[in-house]
C-alpha positions, 0 to 999 in steps of 0.5 A: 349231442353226440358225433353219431347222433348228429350223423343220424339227425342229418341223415334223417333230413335227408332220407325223404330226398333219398327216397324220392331219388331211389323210388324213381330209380328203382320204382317200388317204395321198399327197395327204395328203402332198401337202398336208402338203408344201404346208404345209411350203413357205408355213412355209418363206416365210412370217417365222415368227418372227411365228407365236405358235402354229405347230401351230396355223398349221400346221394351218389351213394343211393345213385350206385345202389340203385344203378347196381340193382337196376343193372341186376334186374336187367342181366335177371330180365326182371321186369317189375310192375310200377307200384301206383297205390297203397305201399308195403308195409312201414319199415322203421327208421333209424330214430325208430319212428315208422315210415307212414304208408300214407307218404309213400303212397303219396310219393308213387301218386306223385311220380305217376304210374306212367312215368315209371312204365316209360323210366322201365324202358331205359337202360340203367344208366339212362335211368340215372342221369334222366332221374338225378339231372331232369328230376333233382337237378344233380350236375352231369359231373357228379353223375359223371362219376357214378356211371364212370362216363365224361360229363358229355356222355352223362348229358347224353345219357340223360338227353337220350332218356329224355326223347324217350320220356318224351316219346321223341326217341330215334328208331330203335331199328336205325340206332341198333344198325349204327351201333353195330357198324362202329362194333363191327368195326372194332372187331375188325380192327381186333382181328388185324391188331390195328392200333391206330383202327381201334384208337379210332372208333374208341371214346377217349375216356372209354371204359372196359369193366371185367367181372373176371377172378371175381374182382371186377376191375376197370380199364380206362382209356382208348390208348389202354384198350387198344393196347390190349388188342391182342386180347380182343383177337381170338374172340374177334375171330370166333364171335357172333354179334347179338342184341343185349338190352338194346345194346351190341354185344359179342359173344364166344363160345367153347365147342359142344357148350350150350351157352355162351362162356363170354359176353362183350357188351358195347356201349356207342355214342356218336359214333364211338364206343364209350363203354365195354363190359365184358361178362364170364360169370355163367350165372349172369349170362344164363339170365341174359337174353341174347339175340344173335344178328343176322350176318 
């Protein structure tokens, strides 16, 4: 037996996990293959000699994939209906062997369709951490690293997924007007370049990702950030605070521009600001759905 064919022989022991994972996730069989395929092909370039666990690799990779479309549906404010009977047709496998239509229906039967009405509801990486912890038992710090969060604010994420799940969540009302007293504070501090203010209402290991030039690219750190107030000052200055997705967001605006032409998305837990996401692409914000804040 070959190298690639031993690689294809184990990939193929673990793609009806995968599956399972990425139908969870996403909640239809054919992208759920579709992610499941994805992973196949970055195994296939990847030098997996180097992997020291490949179920596990395997997994965090289909878990990316799934996070970046889930994140892609909601900037589009799609809305997919679960699927809950029969599933599309068979695609082939990597041995050539079809996928049975009746496993995939069985597997939707198994999830329940009001399992992925109410997994619809979470944020993204909400979704995540509920789907790889509660469901397939994956450690908070190997989902750590997909969602570029601490293994705390992973076991959180999942924690508040799962109140949800168990419809035991919070007030949305009461959760949005705690995020937007930490946003406003951190805009204020913006707007005076207080480090110490800015250092204060930022999670230690806070994130800000940028889809600038193209390339995103991400900053970590609360010092980092801080550093960066200047930055944040103008925006600070002119932005209107709006609800994304559930989420406090900022945006900016050139005079006599119809849309936005920069969004700053927060992420808040306990108190503290533990993600930013700052958005210029005119594709992707024309596809958000932005509701301004009263003052």
């Amino acid at each position: 037996m070959t190298d690639d064919q031993w690689l294809a022989r184990r990939f193929e022991e673990d793609r009806p996990r995968l599956e399972s994972v990425a139908f969870r996730m996403l909640g239809s069989s054919g992208e759920a293959e579709d992610a499941v395929q994805e992973a196949w092909f970055r195994l296939a370039a990847s030098d997996a000699d180097r992997i020291e666990n490949l179920s596990g690799w395997l997994t965090t990779v289909v878990g990316r994939v799934c996070l970046d479309q889930l994140r892609r549906r909601k900037s589009r404010a799609e809305l997919p209906m679960p699927e809950s009977g029969a599933e599309p047709a068979a695609l082939p496998t990597l041995a050539g062997a079809p996928v049975d239509p009746e496993s995939s229906a069985v597997m939707a039967d198994s999830v329940g369709l009001a399992l992925l009405v109410v997994l619809e509801t979470l944020e993204p990486a909400e979704r995540l951490a509920f789907v790889l912890h509660d469901m397939f038992g994956v450690p908070f710090d190997e989902i750590a690293q997909i969602v570029d969060r601490t293994p705390v604010a992973a076991r959180k994420l999942a924690s508040r997924a799962r109140a949800r799940v168990r419809g035991t969540g919070e007030p949305e009302r009461r959760d949005v007007a705690r995020q937007r007293a930490v946003v406003e504070a951190f805009m204020s501090a913006a707007r005076e370049g207080d480090f110490d203010a800015l250092v204060s209402v930022l999670d230690p290991d806070v994130t800000l990702r940028t889809d600038a030039a193209e390339v995103g690219t991400i900053l970590r750190g609360a010092a980092t950030i801080a550093g960066g107030a200047v930055t944040f000052a103008a925006m600070a200055t002119q932005a209107q605070l709006v609800l994304v997705d559930g989420r406090i967001g900022a945006v900016s605006s050139i005079p006599d521009m119809p849309l936005p032409t920069r969004v700053l998305v927060f992420t808040v837990e306990d108190g503290r600001i533990t993600a930013m996401e700052g958005i210029t692409d005119a594709a992707r914000i024309r596809g958000m759905e932005l509701t301004l804040l009263d003052a």
